[in-house]
N, C-alpha and C positions, 0 to 999 in steps of 0.2 A: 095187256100188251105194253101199257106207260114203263117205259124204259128211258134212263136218264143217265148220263156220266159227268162228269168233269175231269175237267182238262189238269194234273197235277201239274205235267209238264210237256213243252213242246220242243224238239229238239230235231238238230239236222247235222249232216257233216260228211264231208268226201272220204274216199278213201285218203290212205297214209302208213307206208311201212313202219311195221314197230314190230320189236323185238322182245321176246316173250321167252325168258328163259335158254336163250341162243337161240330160238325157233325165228326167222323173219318172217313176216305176215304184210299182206297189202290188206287192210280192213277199215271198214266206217263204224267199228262201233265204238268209237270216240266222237260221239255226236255231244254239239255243245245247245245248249237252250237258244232259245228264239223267242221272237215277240207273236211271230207272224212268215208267212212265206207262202209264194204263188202253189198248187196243186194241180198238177195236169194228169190225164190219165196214163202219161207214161211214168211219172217223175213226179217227185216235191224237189221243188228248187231248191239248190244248195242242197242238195242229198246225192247220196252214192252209194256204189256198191262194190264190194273189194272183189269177189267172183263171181262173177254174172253167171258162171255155167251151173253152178248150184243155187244163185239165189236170186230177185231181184225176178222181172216181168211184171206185164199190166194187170196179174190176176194177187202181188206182193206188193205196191206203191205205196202202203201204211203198213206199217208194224204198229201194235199196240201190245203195251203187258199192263196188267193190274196191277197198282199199286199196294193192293191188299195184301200180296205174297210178300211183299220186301218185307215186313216186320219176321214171317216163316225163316227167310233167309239169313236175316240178319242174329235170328236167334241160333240158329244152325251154324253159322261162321264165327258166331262170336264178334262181330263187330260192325260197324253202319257199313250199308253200301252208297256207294256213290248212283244218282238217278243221271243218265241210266244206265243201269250195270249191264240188263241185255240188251242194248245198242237200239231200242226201241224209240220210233219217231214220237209216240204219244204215251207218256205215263197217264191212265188214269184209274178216276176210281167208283167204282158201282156199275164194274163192268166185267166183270170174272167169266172164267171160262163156262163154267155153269149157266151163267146168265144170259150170255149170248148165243147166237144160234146160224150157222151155214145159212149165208141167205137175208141175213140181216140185212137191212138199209138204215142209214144213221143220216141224218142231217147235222153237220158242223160247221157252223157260220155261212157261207156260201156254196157249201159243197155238201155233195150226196156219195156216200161210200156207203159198198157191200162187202158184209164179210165172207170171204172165200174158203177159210183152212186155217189150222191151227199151225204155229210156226214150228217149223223142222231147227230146229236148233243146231249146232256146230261146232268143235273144240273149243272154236275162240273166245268162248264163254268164258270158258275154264281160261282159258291164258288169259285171257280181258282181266277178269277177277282176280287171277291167282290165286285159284282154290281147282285142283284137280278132279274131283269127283263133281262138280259144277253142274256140268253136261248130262251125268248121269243121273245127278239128283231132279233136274229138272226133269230127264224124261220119265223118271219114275212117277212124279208126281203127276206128270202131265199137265203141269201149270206153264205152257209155254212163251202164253200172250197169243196172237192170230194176226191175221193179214187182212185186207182189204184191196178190193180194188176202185178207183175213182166211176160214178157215173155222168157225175156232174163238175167240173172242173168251177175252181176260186180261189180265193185266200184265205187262209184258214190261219185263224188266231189262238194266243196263246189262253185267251178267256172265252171263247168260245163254249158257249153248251155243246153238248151234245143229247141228240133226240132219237132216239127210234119213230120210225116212219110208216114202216112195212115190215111185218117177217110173213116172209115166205114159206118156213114149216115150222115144227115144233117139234118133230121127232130127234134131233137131230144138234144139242150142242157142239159146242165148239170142243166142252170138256167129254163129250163121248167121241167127237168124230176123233179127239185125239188117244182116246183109252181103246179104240177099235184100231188106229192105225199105227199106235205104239207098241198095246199088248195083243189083240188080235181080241179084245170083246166081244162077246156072243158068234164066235168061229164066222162062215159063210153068212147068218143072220146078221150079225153089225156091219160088212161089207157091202151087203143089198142094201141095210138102210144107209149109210154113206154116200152111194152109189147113185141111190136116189132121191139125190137133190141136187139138181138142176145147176142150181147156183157152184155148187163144187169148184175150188182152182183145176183146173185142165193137167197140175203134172198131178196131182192127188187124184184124180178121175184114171188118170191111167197106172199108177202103182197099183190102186187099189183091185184095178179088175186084173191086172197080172197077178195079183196075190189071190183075188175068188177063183180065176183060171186054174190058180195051179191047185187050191181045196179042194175046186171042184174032180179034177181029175185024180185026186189020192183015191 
């Protein structure tokens, strides 16, 4: 179970209208690095979110992406991306969707987060980056980065280890629960296993059984 990450990079930032193409957008994912900043279970201070009706609750207060993927991407665009490109509060690395699992507990400096769900991603990738197919490439791959929710509220630094503590299953990555809820993996069988685990974010617990609902009655 010794599971271990490091912190690449730490980063926060409010929302802020910007204009993407003549598109306006109110968005946070122009988050700028940090040394350090308070973590409460609703919120990382100095953090925001541009639509709270799609994103953003106490089961999303950390975004994380692997830093592992940006070399993927940056091969694919032809050119470096800026960290971090998806608006994520924690770049790190040794921590990939594979590796991690719904359920997780991390310890990171003074604080205890679980990981909830793999992130639903957004157009604003694509207009963030200026690359169109963005959005799609990620969900293809299903490299999205995941979420966390706070159990133990602190400060959380930019050197900061990070630990695994606890998992709670092992059926059950981050990288399946997203290849079941993006591509529909193993039909009504990757939705039971989804389904059950406990730890689940609450709006992915109820998409998911709206989608076995409607398998089951085909």
């Amino acid at each position: 179970m010794a599971l271990t990450g490091k912190i690449i990079s730490f980063q926060i930032g409010k929302p802020q209208l910007r204009v993407f193409s003549g598109l306006q957008l109110d968005t946070a994912m122009d988050k700028k690095m940090v040394k350090s900043s308070l973590v409460t279970k609703k919120e990382i201070k100095g953090d925001g979110i541009g639509n709270r009706k799609s994103h953003g609750g106490p089961d999303r207060v950390i975004c994380f992406y692997p830093y592992e993927h940006y070399a993927m991407w940056e091969e694919l665009w032809g050119r470096k991306l800026p960290v971090p490109a998806f608006g994520e509060n924690i770049t790190v690395a040794g921590m990939k969707e594979k590796q991690v699992y719904i359920g997780d507990i991390f310890k990171i400096g003074e604080c205890l987060v679980q990981i909830t769900q793999g992130r639903i991603p957004c157009a604003t990738i694509s207009y963030f980056n200026g690359e169109p197919d963005f959005l799609k490439k990620v969900i293809e791959t299903s490299f999205t980065g995941y979420f966390a929710r706070v159990l133990e509220e602190g400060t959380l630094n930019n050197s900061d280890s990070i630990e695994l503590v606890q998992r709670m299953q092992d059926r059950v990555s981050v990288l399946y629960g997203n290849e079941v809820y993006f591509h529909g993996k193993d039909g009504l069988e990757g939705l039971d296993k989804l389904l059950g685990v406990t730890e689940l974010a609450d709006v992915w617990k109820s998409k998911a059984e709206q989608r076995r609902d409607s398998l089951s009655s085909m």
